[in-house]
KOLNUGU-760092 format. One line per 3 residues: their letters; for each residue x, y, z of N, C-alpha, C, O. Coordinates in steps of 0.1 Angstrom, whole numbers, plus 5000, padded with zeros to 4 digits. Each point is the difference from the previous one (the first is absolute). Layout:
A) X:Y:Z:X:Y:Z:X:Y:Z:X:Y:Z  ...
//
This chain:
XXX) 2792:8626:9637:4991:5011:5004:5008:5013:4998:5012:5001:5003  4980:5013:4991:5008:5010:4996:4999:5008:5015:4991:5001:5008  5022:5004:4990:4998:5008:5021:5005:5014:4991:5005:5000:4989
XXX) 4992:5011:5019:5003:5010:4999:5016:5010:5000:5001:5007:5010  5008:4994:4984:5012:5005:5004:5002:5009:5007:4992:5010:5000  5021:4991:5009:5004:5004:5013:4996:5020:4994:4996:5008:5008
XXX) 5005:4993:4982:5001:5019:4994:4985:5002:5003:4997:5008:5008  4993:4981:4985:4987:5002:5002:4996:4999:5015:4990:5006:5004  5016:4986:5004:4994:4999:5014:5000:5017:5008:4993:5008:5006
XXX) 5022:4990:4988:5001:5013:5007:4991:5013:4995:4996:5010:5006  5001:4987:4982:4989:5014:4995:4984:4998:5001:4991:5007:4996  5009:4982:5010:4986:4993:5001:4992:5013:5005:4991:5006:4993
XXX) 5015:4996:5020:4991:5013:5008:4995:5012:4997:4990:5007:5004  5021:4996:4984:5000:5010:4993:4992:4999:4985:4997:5009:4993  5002:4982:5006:4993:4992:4985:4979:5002:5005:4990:5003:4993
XXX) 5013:4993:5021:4990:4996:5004:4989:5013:5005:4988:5001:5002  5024:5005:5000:4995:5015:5002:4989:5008:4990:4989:5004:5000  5024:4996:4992:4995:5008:4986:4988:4995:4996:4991:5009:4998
XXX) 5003:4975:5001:4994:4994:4995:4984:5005:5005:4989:5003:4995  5019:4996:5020:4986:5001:5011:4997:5015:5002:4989:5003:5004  5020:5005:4992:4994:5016:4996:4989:5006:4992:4992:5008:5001
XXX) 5013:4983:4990:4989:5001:4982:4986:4991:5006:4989:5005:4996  5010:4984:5012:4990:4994:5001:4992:5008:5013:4989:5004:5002  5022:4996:5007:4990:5014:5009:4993:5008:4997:4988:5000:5004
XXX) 5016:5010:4987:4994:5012:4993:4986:4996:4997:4990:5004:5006  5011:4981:4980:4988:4992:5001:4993:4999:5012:4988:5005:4999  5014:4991:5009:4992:5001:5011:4993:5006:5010:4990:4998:5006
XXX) 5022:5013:4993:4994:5016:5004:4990:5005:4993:4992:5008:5005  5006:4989:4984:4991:5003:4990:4986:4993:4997:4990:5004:4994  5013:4985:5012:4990:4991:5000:4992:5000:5012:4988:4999:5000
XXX) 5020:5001:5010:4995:5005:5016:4993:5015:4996:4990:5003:5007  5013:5003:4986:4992:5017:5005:4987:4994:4991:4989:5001:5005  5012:4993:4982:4985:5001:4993:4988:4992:5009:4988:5003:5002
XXX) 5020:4982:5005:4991:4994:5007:4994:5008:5013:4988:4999:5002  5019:5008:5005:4999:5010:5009:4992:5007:4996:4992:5001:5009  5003:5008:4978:4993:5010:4996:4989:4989:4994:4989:5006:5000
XXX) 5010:4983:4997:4987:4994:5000:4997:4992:5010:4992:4992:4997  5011:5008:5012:4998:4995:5015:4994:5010:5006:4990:4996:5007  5012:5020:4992:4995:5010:5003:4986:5001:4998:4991:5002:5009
XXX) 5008:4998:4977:4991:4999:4986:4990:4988:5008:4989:5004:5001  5014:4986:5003:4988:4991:5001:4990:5009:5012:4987:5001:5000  5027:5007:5014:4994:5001:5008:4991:5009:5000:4989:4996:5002
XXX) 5011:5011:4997:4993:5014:4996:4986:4993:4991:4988:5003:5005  5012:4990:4983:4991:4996:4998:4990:4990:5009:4989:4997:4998  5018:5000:5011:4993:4992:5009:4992:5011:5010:4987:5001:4999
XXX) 5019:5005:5006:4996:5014:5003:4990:5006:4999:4992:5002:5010  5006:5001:4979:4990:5006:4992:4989:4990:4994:4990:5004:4996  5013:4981:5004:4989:4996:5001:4994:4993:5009:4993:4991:4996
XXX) 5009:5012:5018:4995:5000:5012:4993:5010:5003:4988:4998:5003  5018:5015:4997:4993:5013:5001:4986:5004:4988:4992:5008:5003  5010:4984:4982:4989:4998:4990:4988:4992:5012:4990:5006:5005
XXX) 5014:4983:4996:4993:4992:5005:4990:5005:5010:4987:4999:5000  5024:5008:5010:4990:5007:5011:4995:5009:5000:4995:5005:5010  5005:5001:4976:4989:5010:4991:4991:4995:4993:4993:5008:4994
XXX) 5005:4981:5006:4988:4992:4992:5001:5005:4984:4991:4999:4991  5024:5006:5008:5000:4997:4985:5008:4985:4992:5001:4998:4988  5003:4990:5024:4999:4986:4993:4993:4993:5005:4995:5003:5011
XXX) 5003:4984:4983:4991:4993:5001:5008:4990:5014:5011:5004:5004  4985:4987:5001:5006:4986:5009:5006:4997:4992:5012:4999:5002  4983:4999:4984:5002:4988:4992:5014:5004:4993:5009:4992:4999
XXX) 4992:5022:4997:5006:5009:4993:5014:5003:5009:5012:5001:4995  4984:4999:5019:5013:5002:5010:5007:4988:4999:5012:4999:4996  4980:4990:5009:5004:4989:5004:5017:4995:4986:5012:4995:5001
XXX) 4978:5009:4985:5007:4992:4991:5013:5010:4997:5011:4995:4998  4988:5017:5001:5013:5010:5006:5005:4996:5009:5012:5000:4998  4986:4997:5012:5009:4998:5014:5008:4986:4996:5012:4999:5002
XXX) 4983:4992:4995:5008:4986:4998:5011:5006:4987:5011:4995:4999  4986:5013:4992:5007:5002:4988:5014:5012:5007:5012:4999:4996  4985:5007:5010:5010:5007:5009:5008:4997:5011:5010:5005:5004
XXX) 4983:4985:5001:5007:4989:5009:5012:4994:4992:5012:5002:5001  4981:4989:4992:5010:4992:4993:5012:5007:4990:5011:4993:4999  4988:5016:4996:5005:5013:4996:5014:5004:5008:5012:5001:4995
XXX) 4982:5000:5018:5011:5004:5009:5009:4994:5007:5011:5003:5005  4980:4983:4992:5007:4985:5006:5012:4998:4991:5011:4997:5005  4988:5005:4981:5008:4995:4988:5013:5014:5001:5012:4998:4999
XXX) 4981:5015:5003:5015:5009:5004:5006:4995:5008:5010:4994:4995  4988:5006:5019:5005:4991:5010:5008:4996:4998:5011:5005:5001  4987:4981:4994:5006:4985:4994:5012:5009:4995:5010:5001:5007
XXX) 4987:5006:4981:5011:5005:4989:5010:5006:5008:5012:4999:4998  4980:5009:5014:5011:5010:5004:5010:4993:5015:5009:5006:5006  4986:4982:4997:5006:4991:5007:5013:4988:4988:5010:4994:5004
XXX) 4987:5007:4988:5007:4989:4992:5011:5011:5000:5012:4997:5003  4986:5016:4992:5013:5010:4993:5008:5001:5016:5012:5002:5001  4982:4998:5007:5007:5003:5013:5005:4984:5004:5008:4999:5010
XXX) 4990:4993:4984:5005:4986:5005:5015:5003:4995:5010:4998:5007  4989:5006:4977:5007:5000:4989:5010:5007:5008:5008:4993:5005  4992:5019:4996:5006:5010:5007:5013:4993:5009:5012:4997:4998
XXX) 4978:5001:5013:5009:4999:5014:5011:4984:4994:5010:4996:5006  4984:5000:4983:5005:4982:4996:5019:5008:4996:5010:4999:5006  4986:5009:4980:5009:5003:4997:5010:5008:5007:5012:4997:4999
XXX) 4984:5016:5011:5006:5005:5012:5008:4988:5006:5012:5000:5000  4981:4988:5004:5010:4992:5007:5012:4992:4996:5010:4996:5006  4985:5003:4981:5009:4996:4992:5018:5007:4995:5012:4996:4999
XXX) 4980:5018:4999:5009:5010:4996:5006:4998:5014:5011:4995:4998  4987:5005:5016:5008:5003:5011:5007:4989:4999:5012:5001:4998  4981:4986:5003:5008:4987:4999:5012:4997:4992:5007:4991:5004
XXX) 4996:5017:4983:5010:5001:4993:5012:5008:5006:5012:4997:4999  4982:5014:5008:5013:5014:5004:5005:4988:5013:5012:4999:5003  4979:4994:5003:5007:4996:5011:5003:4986:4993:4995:4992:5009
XXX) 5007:5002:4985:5004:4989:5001:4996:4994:4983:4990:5003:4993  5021:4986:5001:4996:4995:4988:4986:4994:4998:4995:4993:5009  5001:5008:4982:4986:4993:5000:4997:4986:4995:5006:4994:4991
XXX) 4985:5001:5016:4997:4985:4996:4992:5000:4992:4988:5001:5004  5016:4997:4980:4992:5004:4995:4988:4987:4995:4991:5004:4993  5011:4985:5010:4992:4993:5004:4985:4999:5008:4989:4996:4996
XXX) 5014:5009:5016:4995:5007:5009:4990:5011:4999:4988:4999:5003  5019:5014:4989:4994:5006:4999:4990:5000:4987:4991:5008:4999  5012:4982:4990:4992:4997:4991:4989:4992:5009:4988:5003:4998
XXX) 5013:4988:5010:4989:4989:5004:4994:5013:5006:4989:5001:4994  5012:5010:5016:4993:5007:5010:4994:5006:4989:4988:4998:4998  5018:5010:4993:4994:5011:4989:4985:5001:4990:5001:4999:4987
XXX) 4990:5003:5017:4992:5001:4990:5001:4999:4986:5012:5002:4998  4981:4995:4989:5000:5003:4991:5005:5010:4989:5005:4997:4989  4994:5016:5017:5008:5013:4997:5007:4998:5007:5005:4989:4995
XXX) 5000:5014:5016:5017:4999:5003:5007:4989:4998:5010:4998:5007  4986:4992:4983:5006:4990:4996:5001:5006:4988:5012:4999:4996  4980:5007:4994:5005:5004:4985:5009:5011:5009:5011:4997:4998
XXX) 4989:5010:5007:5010:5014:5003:5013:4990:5002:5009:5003:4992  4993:4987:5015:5011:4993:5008:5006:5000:4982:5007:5009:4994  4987:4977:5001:5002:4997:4985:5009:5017:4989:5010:5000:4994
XXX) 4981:5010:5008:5005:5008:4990:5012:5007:5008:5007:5008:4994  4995:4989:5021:5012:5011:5006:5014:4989:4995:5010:5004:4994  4987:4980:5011:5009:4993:4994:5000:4995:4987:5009:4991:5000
XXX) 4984:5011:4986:5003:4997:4988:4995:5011:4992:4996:4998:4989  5003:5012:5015:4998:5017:4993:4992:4996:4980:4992:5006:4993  5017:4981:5005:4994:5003:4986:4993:4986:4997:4997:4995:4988
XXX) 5000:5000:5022:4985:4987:5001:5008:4992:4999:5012:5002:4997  4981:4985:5006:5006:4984:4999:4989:5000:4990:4990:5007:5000  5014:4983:4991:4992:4994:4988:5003:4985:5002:5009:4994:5004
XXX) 4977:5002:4992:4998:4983:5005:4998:4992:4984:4995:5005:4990  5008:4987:5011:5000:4990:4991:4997:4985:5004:5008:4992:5004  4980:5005:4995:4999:4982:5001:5011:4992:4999:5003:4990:5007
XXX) 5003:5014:4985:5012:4991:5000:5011:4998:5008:5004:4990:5005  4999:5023:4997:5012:5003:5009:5000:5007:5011:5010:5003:5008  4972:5002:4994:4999:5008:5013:5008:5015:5004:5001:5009:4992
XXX) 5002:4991:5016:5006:5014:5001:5011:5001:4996:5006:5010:4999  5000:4977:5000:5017:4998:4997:4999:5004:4981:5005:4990:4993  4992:5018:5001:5001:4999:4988:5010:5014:4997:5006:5008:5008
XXX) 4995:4992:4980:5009:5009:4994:4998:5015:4996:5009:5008:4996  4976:4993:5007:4996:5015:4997:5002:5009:5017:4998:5011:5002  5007:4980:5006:5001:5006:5015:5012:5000:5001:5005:4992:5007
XXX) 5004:5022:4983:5012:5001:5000:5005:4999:5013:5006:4990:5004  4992:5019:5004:5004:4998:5012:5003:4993:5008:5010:5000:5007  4983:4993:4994:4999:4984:5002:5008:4993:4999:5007:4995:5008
XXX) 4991:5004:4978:5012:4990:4995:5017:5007:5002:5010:4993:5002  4989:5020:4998:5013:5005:5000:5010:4995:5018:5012:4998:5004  4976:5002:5002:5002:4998:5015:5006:4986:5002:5010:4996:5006
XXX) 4977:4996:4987:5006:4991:4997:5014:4992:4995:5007:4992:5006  4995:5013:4982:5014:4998:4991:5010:5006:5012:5007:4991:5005  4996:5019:5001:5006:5003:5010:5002:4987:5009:5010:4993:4999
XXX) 4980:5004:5009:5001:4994:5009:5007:4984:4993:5007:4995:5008  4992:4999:4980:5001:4988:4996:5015:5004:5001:5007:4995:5008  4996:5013:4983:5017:5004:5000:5009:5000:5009:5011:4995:5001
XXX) 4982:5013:5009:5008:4998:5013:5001:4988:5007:5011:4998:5007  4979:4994:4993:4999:4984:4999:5011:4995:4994:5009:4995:5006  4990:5005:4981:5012:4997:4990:5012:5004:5004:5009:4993:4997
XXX) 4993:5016:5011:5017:5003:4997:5003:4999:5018:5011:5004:5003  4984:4993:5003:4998:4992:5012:5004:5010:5010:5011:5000:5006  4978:5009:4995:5000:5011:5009:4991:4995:5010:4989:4994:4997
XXX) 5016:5007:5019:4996:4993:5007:4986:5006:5003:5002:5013:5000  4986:4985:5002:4990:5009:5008:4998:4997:5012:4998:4988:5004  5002:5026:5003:5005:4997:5019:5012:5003:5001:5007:5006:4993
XXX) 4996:4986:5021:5009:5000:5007:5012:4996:4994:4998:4989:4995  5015:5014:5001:5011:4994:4995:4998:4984:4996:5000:4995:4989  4998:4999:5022:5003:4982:4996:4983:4998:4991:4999:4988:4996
XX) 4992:5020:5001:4986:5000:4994:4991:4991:5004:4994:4992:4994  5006:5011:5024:4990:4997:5005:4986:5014:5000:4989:4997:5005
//
């Protein structure tokens, strides 16, 4: 199993930072548009209530606006609850790192879909590449393999890992 090295644990927080800055912004950005069409629904809702009780729509005419604006608003919602899931997920994470190493097991099983590709590109910056054959263990995931070849060597030349006696 490939684990993370002791340089990288330590820059995790700071890896994780940077990563989660650029993806914020995204979502600062994505939060203001849903926000301004969340607005957008209401106002239209608004005004076609106020149509209505002007006898310029129909029942028929309100009725089938109102479910289309409903659901409209339902779907911002959703969106603007998922980016705030996203949010506070990653916030805890980043904290979880400054205070303590990460499990990163753990935090892959807890992590959604996106913070599982963000987790992936903060610890393999230049992708894992799969192969049927050989799975992730292949040769185009220099890194990998470099971590790898490290770790076998030190194996080889009988460096204990752990404690002195290599427990």
């Amino acid at each position: 199993m490939h684990r993370p090295n002791v340089e990288l644990l330590k820059r995790l927080p700071e890896i994780a930072q940077k990563h989660w800055e650029v993806r914020e912004e995204r979502v600062r950005q994505d939060s203001r548009a849903l926000n301004i069409r969340l607005q957008d629904q209401k106002r239209l809702n608004s005004a076609a209530i106020k149509a209505k009780l002007k006898g310029e729509l129909t029942a028929e005419d309100f009725d089938s606006l109102k479910a289309t604006i409903t659901e409209e608003i339902a779907s911002i919602e959703h969106q603007l609850s998922a980016l705030e899931s996203e949010r506070s997920t990653m916030e805890e994470l980043i904290s979880q790192t400054e205070r303590e190493l990460v499990d990163l097991v753990a935090a892959w099983n807890k992590a959604g879909v996106i913070q599982q590709r963000e987790l992936c590109n903060v610890l393999f910056p230049e992708g894992l590449v799969w192969s049927h054959e050989w799975g992730f263990l292949n040769r185009q995931n220099t890194k990998l393999m470099q971590d790898l070849r490290s770790f076998m060597e030190e194996l080889a030349s009988g460096v204990k890992i752990g404690v002195p006696d290599g427990i």
